[in-house]
C-alpha positions in Angstrom: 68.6 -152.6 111.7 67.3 -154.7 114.6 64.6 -157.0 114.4 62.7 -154.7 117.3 63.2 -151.7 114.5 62.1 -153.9 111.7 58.9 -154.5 113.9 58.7 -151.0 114.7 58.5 -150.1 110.9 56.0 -152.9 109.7 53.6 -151.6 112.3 53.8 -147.9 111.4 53.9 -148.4 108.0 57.2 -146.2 106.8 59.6 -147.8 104.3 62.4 -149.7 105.4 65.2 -152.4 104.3 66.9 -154.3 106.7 68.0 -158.2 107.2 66.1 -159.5 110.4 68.4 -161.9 112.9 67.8 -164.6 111.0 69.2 -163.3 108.2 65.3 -162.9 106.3 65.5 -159.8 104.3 62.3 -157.3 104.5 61.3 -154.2 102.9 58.8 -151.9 102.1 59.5 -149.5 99.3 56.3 -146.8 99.7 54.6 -145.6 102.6 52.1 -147.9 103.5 52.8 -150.1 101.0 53.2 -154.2 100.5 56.1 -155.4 103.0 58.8 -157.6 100.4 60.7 -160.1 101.5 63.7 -161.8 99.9 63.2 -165.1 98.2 65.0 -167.2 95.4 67.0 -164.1 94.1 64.2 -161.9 94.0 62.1 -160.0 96.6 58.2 -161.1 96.2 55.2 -159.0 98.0 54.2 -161.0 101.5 50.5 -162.4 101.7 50.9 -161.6 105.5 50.4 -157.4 106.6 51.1 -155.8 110.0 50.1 -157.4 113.0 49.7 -160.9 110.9 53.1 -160.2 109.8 54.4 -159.0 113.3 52.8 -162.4 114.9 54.4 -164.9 111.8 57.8 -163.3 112.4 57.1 -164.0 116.1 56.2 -167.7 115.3 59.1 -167.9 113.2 61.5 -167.0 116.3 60.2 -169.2 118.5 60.5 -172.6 116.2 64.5 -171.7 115.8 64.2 -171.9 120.0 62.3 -175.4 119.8 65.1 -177.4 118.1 
């Protein structure tokens, strides 16, 4: 899955799995439901939802670009 599907599927809400470019694992198991992302050998509910998590994935591309 591409990181333009991954954003595709946060914004309409439809389940998905898939390991962004970066290697960060999301996924949302119900329609609609919490997006999960992978952390410490577990996968944990994020605090951030749709376009807040669409604009901190953004944020988190363009810091790899500053260094």
């Amino acid at each position: 899955m591409t990181d333009h599907n991954i954003r595709e599927y946060i914004k309409s809400g439809w389940p998905f799995f898939g390991a962004t470019s970066k290697g960060e694992v999301l996924a949302r198991y119900v329609p609609y439901g919490p997006v999960y992302r992978w952390q410490q050998n577990s996968m944990i509910p994020t605090p951030l939802q749709g376009s807040d998590l669409l604009w901190w994935l953004q944020a988190s591309d363009e810091d790899d670009h500053l260094g």
